[in-house]
C-alpha positions as CSV (number, residue, x, y, z in Angstrom):
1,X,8.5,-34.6,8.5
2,X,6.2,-33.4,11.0
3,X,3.0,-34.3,12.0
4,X,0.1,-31.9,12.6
5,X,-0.7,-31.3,16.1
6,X,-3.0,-28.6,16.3
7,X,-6.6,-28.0,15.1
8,X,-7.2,-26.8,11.9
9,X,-10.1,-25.5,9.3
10,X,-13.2,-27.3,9.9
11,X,-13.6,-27.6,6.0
12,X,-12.5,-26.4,2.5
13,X,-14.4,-23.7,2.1
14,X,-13.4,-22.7,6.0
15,X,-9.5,-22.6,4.4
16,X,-10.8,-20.7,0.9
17,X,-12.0,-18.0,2.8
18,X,-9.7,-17.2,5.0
19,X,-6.6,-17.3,3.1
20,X,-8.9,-15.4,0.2
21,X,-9.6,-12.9,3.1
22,X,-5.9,-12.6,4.0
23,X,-4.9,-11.9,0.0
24,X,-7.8,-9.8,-0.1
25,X,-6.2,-6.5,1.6
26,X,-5.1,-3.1,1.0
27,X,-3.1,-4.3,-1.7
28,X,-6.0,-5.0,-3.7
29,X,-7.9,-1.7,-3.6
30,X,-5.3,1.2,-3.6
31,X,-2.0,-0.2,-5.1
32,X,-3.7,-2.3,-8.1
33,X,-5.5,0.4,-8.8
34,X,-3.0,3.1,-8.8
35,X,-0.5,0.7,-10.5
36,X,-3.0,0.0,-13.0
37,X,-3.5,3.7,-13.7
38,X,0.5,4.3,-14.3
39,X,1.7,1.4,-16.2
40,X,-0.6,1.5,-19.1
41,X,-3.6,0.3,-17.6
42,X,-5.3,-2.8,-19.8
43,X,-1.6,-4.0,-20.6
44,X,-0.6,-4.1,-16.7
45,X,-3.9,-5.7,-16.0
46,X,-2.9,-8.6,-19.0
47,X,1.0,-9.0,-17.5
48,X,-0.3,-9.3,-14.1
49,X,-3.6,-12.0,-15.0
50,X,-0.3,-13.8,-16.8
51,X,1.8,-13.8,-14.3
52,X,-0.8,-14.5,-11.6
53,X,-1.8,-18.2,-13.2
54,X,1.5,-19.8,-14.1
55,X,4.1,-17.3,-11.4
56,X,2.1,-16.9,-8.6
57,X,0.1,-19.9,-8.7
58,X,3.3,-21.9,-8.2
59,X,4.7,-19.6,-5.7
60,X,1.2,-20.2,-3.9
61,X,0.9,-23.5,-3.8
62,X,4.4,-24.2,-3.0
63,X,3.6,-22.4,0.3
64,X,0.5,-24.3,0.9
65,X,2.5,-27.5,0.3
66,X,5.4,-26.3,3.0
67,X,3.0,-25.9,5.5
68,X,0.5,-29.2,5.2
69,X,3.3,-31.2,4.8
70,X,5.0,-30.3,7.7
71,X,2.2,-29.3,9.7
72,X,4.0,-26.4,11.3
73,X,4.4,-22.6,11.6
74,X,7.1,-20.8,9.8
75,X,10.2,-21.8,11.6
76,X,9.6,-25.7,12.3
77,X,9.1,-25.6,8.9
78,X,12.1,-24.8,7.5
79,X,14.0,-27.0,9.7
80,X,11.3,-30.0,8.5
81,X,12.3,-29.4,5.0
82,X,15.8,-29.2,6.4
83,X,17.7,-28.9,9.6
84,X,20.3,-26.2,8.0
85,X,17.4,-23.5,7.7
86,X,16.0,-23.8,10.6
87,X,17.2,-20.3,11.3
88,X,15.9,-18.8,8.5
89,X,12.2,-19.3,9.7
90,X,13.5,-16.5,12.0
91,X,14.5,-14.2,9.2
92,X,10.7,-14.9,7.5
93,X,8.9,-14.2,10.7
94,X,10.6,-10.6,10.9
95,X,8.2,-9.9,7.6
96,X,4.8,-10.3,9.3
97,X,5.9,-8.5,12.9
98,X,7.6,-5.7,11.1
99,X,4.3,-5.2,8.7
100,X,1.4,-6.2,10.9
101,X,2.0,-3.1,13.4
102,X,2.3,0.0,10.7
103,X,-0.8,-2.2,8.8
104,X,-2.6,-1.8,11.7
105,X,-1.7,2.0,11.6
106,X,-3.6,2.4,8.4
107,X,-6.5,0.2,9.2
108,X,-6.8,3.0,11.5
109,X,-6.7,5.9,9.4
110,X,-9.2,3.8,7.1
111,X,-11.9,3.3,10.1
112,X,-11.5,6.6,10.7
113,X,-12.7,7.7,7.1
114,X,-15.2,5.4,7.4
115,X,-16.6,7.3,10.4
116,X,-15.9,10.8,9.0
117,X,-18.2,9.6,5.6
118,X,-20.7,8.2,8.3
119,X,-21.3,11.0,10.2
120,X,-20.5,14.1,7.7
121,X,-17.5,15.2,8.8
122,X,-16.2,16.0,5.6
123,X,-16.2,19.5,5.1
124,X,-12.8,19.3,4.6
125,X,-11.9,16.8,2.5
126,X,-12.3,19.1,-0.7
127,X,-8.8,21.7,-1.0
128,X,-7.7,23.2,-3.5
129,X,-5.2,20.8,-6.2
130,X,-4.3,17.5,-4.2
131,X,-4.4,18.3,-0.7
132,X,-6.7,17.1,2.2
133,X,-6.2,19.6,5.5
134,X,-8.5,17.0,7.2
135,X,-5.9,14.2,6.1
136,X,-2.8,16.3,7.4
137,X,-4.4,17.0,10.1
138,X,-5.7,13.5,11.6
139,X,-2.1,12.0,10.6
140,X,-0.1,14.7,12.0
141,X,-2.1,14.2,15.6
142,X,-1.1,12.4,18.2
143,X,-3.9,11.1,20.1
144,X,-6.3,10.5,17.5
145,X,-4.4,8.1,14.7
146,X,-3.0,6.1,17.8
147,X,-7.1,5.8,18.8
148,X,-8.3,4.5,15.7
149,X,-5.3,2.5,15.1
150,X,-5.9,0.7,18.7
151,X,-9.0,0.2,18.2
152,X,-8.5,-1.8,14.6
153,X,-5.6,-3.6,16.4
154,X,-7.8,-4.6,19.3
155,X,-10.4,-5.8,16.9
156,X,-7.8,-8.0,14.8
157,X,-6.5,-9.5,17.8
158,X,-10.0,-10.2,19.1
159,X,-10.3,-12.3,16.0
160,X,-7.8,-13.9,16.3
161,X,-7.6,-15.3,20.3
162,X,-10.3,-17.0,19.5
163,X,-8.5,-19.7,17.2
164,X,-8.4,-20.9,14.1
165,X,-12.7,-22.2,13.7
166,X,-14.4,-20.5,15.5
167,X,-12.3,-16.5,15.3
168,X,-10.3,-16.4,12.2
169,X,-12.6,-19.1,9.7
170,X,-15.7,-17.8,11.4
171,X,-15.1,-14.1,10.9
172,X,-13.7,-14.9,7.2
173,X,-17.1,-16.9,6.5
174,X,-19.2,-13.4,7.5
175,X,-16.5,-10.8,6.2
176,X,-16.2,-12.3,3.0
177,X,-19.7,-12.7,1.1
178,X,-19.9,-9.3,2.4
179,X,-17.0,-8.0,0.9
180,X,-18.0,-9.5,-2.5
181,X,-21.4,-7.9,-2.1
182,X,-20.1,-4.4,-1.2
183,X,-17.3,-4.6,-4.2
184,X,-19.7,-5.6,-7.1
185,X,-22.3,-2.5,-5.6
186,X,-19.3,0.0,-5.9
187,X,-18.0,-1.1,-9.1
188,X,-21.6,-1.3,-11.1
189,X,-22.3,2.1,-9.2
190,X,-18.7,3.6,-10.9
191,X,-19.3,2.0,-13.7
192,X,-22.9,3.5,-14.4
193,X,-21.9,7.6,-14.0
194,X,-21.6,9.2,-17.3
195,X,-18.0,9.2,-18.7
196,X,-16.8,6.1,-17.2
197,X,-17.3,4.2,-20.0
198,X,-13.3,5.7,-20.7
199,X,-12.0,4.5,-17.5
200,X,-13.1,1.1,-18.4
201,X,-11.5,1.5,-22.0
202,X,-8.0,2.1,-20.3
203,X,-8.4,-0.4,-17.6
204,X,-9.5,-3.3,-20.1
205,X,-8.5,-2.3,-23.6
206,X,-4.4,-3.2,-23.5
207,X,-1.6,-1.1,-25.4
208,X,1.0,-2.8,-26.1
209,X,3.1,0.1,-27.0
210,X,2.7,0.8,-23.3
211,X,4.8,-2.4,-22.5
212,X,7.9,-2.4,-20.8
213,X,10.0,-4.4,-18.2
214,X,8.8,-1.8,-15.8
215,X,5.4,-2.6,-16.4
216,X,6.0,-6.6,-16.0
217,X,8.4,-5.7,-12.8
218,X,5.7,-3.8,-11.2
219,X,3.0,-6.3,-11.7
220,X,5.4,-8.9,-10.8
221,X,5.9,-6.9,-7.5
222,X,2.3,-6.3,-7.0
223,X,1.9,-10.5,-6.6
224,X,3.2,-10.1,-3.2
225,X,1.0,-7.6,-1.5
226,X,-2.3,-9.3,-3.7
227,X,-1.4,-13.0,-2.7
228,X,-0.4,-12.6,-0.1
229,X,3.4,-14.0,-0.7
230,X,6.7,-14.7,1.4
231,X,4.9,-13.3,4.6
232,X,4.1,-16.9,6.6
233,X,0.9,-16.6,6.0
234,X,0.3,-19.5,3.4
235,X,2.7,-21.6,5.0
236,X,0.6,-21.1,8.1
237,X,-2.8,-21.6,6.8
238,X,-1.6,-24.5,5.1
239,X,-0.7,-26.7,7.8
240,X,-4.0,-26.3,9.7
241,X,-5.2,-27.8,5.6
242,X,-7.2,-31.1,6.0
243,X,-5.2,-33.5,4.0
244,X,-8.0,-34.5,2.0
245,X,-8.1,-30.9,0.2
246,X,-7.0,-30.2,-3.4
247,X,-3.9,-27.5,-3.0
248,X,-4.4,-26.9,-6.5
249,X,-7.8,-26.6,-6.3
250,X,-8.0,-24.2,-3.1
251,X,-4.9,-22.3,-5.3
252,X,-7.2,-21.7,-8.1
253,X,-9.7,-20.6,-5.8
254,X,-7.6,-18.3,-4.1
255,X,-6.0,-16.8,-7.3
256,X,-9.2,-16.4,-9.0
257,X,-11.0,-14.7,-6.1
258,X,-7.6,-12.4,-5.3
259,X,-7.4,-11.4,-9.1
260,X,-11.1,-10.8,-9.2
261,X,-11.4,-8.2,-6.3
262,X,-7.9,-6.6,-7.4
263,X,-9.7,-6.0,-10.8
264,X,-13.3,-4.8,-9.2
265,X,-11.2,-2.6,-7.3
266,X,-9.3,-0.9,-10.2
267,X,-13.3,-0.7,-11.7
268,X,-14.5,1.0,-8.6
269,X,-11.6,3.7,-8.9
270,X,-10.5,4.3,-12.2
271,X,-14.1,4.9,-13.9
272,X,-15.1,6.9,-11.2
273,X,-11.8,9.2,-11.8
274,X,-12.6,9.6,-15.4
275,X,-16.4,10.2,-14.8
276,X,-15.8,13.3,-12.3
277,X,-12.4,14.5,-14.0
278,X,-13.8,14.2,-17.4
279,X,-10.5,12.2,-18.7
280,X,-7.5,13.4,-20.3
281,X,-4.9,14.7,-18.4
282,X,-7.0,15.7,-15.0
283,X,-7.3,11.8,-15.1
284,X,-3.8,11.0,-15.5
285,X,-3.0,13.2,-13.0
286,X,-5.5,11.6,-10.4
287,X,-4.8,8.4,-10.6
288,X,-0.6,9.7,-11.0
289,X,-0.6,9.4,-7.0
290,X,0.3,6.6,-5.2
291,X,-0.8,4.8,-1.6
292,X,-2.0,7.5,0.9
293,X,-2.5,10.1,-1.5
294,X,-4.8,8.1,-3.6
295,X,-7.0,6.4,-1.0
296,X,-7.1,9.4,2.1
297,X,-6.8,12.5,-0.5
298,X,-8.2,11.9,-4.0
299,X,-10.8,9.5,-3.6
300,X,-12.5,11.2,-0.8
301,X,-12.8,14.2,-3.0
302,X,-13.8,12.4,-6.2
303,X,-16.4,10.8,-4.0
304,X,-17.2,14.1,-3.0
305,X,-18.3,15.4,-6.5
306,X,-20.4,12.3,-6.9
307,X,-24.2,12.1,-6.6
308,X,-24.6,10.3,-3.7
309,X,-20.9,10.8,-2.7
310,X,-21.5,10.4,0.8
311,X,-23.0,7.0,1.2
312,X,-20.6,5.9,-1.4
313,X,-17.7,6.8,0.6
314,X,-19.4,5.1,3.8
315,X,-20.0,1.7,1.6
316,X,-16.0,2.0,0.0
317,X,-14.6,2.9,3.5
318,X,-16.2,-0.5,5.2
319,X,-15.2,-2.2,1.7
320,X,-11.7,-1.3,2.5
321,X,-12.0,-1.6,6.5
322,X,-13.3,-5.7,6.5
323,X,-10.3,-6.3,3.6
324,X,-7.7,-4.7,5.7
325,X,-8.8,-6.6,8.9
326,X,-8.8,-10.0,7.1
327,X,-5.2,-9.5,6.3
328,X,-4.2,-8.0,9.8
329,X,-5.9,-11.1,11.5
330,X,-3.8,-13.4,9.0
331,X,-0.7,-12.0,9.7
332,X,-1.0,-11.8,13.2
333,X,-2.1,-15.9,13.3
334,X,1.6,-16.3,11.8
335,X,3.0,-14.8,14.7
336,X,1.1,-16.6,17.2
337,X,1.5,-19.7,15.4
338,X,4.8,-19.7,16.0
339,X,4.9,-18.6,19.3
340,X,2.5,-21.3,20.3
341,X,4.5,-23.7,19.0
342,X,7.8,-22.8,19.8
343,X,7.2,-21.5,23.0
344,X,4.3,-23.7,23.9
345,X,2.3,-21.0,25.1
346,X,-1.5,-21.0,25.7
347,X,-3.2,-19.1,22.6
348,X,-4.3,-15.8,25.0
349,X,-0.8,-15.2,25.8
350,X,0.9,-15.5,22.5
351,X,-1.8,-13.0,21.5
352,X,-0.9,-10.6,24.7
353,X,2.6,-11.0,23.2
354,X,2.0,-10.3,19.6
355,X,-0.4,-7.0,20.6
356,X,2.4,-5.6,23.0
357,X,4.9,-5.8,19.8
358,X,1.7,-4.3,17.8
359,X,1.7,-0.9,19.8
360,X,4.9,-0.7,20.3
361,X,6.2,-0.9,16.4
362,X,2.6,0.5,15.4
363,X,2.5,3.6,17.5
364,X,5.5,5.0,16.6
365,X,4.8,4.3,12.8
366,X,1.7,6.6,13.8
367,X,4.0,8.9,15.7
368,X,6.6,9.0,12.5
369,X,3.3,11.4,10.8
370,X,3.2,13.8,14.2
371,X,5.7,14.8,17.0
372,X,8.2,12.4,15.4
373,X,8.3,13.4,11.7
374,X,11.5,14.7,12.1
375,X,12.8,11.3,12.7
376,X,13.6,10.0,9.5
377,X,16.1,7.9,7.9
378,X,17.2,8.3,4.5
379,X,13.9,10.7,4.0
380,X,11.3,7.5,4.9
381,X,9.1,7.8,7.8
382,X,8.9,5.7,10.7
383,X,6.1,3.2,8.5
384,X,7.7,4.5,5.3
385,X,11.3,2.9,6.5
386,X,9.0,-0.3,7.8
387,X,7.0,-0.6,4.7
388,X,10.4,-0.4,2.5
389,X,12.6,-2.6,4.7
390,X,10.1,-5.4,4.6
391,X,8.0,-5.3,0.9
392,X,11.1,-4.0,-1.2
393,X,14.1,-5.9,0.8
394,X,13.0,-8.9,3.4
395,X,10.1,-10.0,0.4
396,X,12.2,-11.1,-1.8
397,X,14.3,-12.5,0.0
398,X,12.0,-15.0,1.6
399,X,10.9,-15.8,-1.8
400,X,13.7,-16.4,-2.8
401,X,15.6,-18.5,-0.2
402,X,12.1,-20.7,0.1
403,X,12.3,-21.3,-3.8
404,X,16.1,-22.4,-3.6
405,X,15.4,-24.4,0.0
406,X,12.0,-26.4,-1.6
407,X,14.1,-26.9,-5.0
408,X,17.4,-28.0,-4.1
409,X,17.9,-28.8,-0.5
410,X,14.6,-31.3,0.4
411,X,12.7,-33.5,-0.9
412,X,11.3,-31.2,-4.0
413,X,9.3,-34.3,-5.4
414,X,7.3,-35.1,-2.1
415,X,6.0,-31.2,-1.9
416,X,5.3,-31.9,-6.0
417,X,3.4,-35.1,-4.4
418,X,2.1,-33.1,-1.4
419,X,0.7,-30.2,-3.9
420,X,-1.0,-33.1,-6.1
421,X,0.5,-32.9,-9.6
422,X,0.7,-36.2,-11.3
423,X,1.5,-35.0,-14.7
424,X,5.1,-35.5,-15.7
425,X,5.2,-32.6,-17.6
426,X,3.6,-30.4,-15.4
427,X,6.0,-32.2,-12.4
428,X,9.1,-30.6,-14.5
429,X,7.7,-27.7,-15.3
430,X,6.9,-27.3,-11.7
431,X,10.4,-27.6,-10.6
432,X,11.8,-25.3,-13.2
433,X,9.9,-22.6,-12.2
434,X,10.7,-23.3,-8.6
435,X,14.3,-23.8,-9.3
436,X,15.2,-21.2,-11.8
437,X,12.5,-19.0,-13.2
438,X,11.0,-17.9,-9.9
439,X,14.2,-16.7,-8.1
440,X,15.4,-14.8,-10.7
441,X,12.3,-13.2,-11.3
442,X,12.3,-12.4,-7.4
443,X,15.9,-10.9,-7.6
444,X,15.2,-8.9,-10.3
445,X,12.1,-7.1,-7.6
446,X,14.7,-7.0,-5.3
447,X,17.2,-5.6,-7.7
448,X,14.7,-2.6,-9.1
449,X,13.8,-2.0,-5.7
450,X,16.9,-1.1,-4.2
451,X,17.9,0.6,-7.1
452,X,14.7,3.1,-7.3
453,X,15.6,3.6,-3.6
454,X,19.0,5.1,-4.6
């Protein structure tokens, strides 16, 4: 297999942070949440801390492995492990291109909350039921979302031409003690208005009545967006690893930090939605709606109706803002990786490269909200349709295919050897999760996904 020709992390904690950063994303603080909220709260949070240590773990790992052991992006990879699959590196690299653009998009809208909260423009946020004019509004322009959304994709790509120690590590060494510190302020600040103490109780306390394969399915799905899975990024990140590191050990890392800010997430929101809805059904009904709705509609308004709503909303808004840009600036390194390598191409240009197929794909996702909503394809929006094709179809799939590839068509024992697991019954373990367990569970996502799509 290959060797490792480019520079890497400067240390352990360099690679820790930055692939916590790039799990640490939108992911974490609007879909847990909201998925928390619908699927039975405390008995979601149990399946997914479950899943998280034994299925995701190994999914994790196995990507760190791929990449330190061959020491290249995505597509040299694959054909390291083995020559036949060199083309499906291609197929995995469509997921980051096809997500980093419309991600970008709502990094945009997100700064631009941020600023609104900042400077008091929220007159507007509060309507009547769940509606936001200001929301409809700044989405259903032209000018402005593209503004914001340029200038979160010029700062991602900033990052990220600076290289691998002194852009992406540095930036993840600043962004992420402060993320920590902004998260555990907003969640003891939920957690201290009166009638929280409720939200807590349905986040924590688990039902089991509530359980059901949809619950285990959607906290099965939600590994991907929290961990950051089947997107290049890990296989990336691991081959600039120093050899040296513990994959297990950094995996642990990872997982715990990822699970950690996914759950101080669902404390900032769900307590603070039972504390100004008083609970019961106005509740339910709050924390009913999903991705935009929840983040740009309800939260602003619950925030709102809190003492000191307006500095709150500021501090969650630049929560939000540094997660988002940690996972933009990962997934945009996996492009340029690959690009570098394949195409030998100075770091600068690859970037020029990868921002030119940033506005192209990300303003018309912004567009798809404006003067081209009527451009639709089976009722999705321009970033619905990109947000669909790659998280409910191409996801999976990658998943999938780098399950079957690391378990039956390479050397399965020498990325067991390359991960560090000496124990023969953890070794078979291992590979029966890799070989069986894992893909089916994957097809089953992919399965549920197209079938709610029908």
């Amino acid at each position: 297999m290959g060797v490792k020709k480019h520079r890497g992390f400067s240390s352990k904690l360099g690679f820790v942070l930055a692939a916590a950063g790039s799990a640490v994303g939108l992911g974490n603080l609007w879909r847990f949440p909201y998925l928390a909220a619908q699927y039975g709260g405390g008995i979601f949070l149990l399946c997914y801390v479950l899943l998280a240590v034994t299925f995701g773990f190994c999914l994790l790992v196995l990507e760190i492995a791929i990449g330190r052991k061959t020491g290249k992006g995505v597509i040299g990879a694959f054909a390291a492990l083995n020559k036949k699959f060199r083309w499906f590196g291609f197929v995995c690299l469509i997921v980051p291109i096809i997500i980093v653009p419309y991600y970008c998009v709502i990094g945009g809208w997100v700064f631009k909350y941020m600023w609104a909260f900042l400077i008091g423009d929220t007159a507007s946020f509060v309507e009547t039921g769940l509606s936001s004019q200001f929301y409809q509004n700044f989405i259903g322009g032209a000018w402005e979302p593209i503004l914001f959304f340029l200038i979160f994709a010029g700062a991602t790509i900033f990052v990220v031409v600076f290289g691998v120690q002194k852009g992406i590590e540095r930036v993840s060494k600043i962004l992420m003690p402060l993320l920590a510190l902004l998260a555990v302020f907003l969640a003891v600040y939920s957690v201290c208005q009166p009638g929280a103490l409720e939200g807590l109780k349905k986040l924590f306390v688990p039902n089991f009545r509530d359980f059901n394969y949809e619950t285990l399915l959607a906290a099965l799905g939600q590994l991907f967006y929290s961990m950051s899975l089947a997107m290049c990024i890990m296989i990336t990140y691991g081959s600039y690893m120093k050899k040296e590191a513990s994959i297990q050990k950094s995996g642990r890392q990872i997982s715990v930090c990822d699970t950690i800010f996914a759950i101080l997430g669902a404390v900032i929101i769900i307590p603070s939605i039972f504390a100004v809805t008083g609970g019961g059904a106005a509740a339910e009904d709050a924390m009913s709606n999903s991705g935009p709705s929840l983040m740009f509609i309800v939260l602003p308004q619950i925030f709102q109706s809190m003492a000191g709503g307006r500095i709150i909303g500021v501090v969650f808004f630049i929560l939000v803002l540094f997660a988002a840009l940690t996972s933009s600036i990962s997934l945009v390194e996996a492009i340029v990786a690959v690009l570098r390598e394949n195409c030998h191409l100075k770091r600068w240009l690859a970037c020029l490269i990868v921002l030119g197929i940033m506005l192209v794909l990300g303003i018309l996702s912004s567009l798809g909200f404006g003067p081209l909503s009527a451009l639709q394809i089976g009722g999705k929006t321009i970033l619905d349709l990109f947000d669909y094709v790659s998280n409910s179809i191409l996801m999976p799939i990658v998943a999938i295919v780098t399950c079957i590839v690391a378990g039956f068509f390479t050397d399965t024992d020498s990325l067991v050897d390359e991960i560090g697991i000496r124990s023969r019954g953890y070794r078979i373990y291992y590979k029966i999760m890799i070989r069986y367990l894992a893909p089916i569970c994957m097809a089953a996502i992919l399965i549920s996904g197209l079938f709610l799509s029908l």
